[in-house]
C-alpha positions as CSV (number, residue, x, y, z in Angstrom):
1,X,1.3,-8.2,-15.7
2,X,1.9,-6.7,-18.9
3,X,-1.7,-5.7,-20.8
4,X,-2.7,-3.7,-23.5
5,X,-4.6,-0.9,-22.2
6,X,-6.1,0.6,-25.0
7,X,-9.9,-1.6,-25.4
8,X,-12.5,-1.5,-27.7
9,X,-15.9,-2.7,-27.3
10,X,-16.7,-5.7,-29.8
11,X,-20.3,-4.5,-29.8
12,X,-20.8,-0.4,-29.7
13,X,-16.9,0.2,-30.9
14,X,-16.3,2.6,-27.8
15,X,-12.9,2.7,-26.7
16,X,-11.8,3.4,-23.5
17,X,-8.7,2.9,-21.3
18,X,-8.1,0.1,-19.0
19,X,-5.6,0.9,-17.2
20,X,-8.0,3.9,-15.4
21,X,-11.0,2.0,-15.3
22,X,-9.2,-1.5,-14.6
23,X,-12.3,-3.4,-16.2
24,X,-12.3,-5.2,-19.4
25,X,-16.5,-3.9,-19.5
26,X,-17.7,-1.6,-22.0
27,X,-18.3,2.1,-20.1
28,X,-21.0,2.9,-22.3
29,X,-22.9,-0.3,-22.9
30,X,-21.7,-2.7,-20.6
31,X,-20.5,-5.4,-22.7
32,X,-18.1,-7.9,-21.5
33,X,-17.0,-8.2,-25.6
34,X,-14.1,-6.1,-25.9
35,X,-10.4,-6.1,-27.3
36,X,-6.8,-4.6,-26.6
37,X,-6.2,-2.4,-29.3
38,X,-2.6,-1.3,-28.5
39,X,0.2,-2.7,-30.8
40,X,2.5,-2.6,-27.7
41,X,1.8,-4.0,-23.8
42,X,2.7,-2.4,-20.4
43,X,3.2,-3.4,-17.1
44,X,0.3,-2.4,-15.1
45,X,-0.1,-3.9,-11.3
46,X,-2.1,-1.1,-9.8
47,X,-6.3,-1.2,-10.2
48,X,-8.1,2.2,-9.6
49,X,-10.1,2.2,-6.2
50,X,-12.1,4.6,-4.0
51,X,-11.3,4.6,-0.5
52,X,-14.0,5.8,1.8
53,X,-14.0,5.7,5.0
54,X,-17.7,7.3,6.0
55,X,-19.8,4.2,6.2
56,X,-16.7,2.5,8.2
57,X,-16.8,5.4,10.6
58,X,-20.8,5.1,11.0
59,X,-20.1,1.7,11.9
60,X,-17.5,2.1,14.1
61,X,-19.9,4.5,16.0
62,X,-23.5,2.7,15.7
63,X,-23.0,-1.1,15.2
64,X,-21.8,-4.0,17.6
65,X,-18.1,-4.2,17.8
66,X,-17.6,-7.3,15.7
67,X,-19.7,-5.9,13.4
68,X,-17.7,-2.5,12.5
69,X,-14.2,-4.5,12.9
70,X,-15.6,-6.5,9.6
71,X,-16.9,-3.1,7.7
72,X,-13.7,-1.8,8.8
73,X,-11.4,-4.3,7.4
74,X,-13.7,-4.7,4.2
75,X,-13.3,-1.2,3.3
76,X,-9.6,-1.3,3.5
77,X,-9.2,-4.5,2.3
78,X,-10.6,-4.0,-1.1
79,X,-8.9,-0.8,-1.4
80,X,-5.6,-2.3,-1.0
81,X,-6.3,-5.8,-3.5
82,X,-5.4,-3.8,-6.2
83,X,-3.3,-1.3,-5.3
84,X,0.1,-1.9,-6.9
85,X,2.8,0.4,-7.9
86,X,2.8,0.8,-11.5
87,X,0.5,2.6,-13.8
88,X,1.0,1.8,-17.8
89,X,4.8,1.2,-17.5
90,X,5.5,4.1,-14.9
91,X,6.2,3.8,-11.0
92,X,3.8,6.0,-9.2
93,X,3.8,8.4,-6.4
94,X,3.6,6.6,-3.0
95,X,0.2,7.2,-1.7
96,X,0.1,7.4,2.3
97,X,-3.6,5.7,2.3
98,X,-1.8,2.6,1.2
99,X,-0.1,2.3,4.0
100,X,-2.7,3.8,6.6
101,X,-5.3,1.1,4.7
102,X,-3.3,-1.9,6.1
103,X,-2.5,-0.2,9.2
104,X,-6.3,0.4,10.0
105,X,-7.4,-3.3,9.2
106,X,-4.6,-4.9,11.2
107,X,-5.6,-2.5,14.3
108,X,-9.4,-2.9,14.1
109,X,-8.2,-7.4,13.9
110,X,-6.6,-6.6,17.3
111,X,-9.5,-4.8,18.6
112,X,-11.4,-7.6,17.4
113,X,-9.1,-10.2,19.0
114,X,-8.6,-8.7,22.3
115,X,-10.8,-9.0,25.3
116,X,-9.2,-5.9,27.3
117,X,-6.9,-3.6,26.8
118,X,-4.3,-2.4,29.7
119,X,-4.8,1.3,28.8
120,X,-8.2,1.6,26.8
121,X,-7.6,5.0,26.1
122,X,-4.8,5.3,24.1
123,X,-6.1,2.4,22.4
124,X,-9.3,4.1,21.2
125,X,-7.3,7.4,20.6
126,X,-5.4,5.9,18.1
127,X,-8.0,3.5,16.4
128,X,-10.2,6.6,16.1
129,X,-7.4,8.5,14.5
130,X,-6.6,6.0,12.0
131,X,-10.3,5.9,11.1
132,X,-10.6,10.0,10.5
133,X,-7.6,10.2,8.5
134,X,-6.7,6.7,6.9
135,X,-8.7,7.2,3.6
136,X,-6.9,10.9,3.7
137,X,-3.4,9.0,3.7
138,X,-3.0,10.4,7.4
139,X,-1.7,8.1,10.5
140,X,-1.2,8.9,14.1
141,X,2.9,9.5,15.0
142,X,4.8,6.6,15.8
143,X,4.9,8.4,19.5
144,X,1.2,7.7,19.8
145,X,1.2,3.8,18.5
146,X,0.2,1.8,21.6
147,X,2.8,-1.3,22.8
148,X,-0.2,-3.6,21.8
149,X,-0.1,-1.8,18.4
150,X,3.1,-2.0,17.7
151,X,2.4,-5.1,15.3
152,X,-0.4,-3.4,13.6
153,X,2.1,-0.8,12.4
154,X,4.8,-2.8,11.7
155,X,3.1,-5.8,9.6
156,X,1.4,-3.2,7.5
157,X,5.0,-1.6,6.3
158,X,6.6,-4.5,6.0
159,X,3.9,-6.1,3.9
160,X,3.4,-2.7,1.6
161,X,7.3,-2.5,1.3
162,X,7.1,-5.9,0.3
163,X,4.4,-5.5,-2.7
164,X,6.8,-2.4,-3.5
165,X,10.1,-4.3,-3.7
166,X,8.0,-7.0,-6.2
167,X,6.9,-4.7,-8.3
168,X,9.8,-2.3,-8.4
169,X,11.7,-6.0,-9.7
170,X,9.3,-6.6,-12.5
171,X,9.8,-2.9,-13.7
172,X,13.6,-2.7,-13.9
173,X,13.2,-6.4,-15.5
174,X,10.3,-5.3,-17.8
175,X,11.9,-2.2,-19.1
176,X,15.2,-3.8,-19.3
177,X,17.2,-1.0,-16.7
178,X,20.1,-1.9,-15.4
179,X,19.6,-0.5,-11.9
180,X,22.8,1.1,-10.0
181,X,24.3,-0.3,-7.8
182,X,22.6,1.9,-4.6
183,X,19.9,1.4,-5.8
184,X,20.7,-2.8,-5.6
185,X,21.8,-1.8,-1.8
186,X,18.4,-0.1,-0.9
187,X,16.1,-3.3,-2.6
188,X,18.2,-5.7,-1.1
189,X,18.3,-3.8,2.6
190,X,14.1,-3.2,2.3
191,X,13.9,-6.9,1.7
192,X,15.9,-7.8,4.7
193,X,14.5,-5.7,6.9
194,X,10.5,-6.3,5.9
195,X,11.7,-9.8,6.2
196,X,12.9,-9.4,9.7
197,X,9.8,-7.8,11.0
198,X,7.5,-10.1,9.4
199,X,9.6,-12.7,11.3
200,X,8.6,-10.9,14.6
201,X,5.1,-10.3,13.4
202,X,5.4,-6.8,13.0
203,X,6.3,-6.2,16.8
204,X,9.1,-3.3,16.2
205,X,9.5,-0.3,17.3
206,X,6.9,2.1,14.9
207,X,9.8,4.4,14.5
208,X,12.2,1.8,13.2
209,X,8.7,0.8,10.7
210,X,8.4,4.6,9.6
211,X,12.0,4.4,8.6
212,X,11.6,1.2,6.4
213,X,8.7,3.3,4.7
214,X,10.4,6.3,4.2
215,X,13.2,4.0,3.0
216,X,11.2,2.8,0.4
217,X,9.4,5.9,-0.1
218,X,12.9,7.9,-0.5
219,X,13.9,4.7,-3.4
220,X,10.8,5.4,-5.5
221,X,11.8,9.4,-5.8
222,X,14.9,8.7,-6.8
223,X,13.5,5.7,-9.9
224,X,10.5,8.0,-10.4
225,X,12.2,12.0,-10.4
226,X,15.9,10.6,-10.1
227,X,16.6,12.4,-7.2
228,X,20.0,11.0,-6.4
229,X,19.9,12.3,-2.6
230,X,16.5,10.5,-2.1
231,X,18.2,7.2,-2.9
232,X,21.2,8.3,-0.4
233,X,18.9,9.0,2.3
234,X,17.5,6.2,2.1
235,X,20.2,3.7,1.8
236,X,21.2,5.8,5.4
237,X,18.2,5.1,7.1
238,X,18.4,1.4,6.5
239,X,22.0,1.5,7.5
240,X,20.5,3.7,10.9
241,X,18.1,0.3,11.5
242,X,20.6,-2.1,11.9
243,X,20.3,-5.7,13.1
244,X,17.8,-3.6,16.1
């Protein structure tokens, strides 16, 4: 959506910038009465969000199991609403919690969802890493992803790659680039392969999931920095993925 992001408050005149606060409300007094002031409008898809973990990881360890899987997936679920990839008109950094925020809610569902687990262990080893680290941007390696966790890793790349791929679309439209052709290859190879493993619902090997990230990951250095062997790389590891 393309906003003005400069606002001023109708009643106290402050001014203030929506595109960090992501509210249309007056910082100072509160108002709801306040108007764009910008002569020019910028695409802007990303709201600004905390993403704590602490109460999550309190009830993870205090409160009945169903309980803790809804705090869990609360907490992550608002912080990922918002969280698109462009700032007033520029692309922004990828951010490992947005990835590690889908990750954690999909694996607390299945924790929610499943009676037993064949090897508890692992299962709570890497639930319990995703909570310590997740709101640091920090995931367990794809080497210690469970078979029955599998899908958790792999819906939650395919569906960030796939928020990426829409809003990477609307900039190159919005500021009228003409995007080269690798970088054509690389949008339309993420889009075939998030498609893919939303078709298997995310049960892929996590290794083959890391390399559609980093895939998309490698894309955005190269629109963001133009870092020409960012967008090589990742046109590679898509070719390494295959039809596997």
């Amino acid at each position: 959506m393309e906003i003005r992001g400069a606002r001023e408050c109708s009643d106290c005149g402050t001014r203030w910038s929506y595109y960090d606060t992501g509210s249309v409300e007056c910082p100072e007094c509160g108002s709801m009465r306040s108007v764009g002031v910008d002569e020019d409008r910028a695409l802007h898809t990303t709201t600004p969000a905390e993403f704590d973990l602490t109460e999550a990881r309190t009830a993870w360890d205090e409160a009945p199991e169903d309980e803790a899987v809804d705090v869990v997936k609360a907490a992550c679920r608002e912080f990922v609403r918002g969280n698109g990839f462009v700032h007033a008109g520029d692309l922004v950094a990828f951010d490992g919690r947005r990835v590690a925020a889908r990750e954690l809610a999909n694996a607390v569902d299945v924790v929610g969802r499943t009676r037993s687990f064949e090897n508890p262990e692992d299962v709570d080893y890497y639930v319990l890493s995703l909570l310590r680290g997740a709101d640091g941007g920090e995931r367990p390696p794809a080497a210690d992803v469970p078979p029955v966790m599998r899908a958790a890793r792999g819906l939650a790349t395919a569906d960030l790659v796939e928020r990426y791929r829409r809003d990477v679309r609307d900039w190159l439209e919005v500021t009228d680039r003409t995007p080269v052709p690798a970088v054509n290859d690389v949008l339309t190879g993420l889009e075939s392969h998030q498609k893919r493993v939303q078709a298997l619902q995310g049960d892929v090997d996590p290794r083959d999931a890391d390399a559609l990230y980093a895939a998309a990951r490698g894309l955005n250095e190269y629109l963001r920095d133009g870092d020409e062997s960012a967008v090589v790389e990742a046109a590679d590891r898509l070719r390494s993925l295959g039809d596997t």
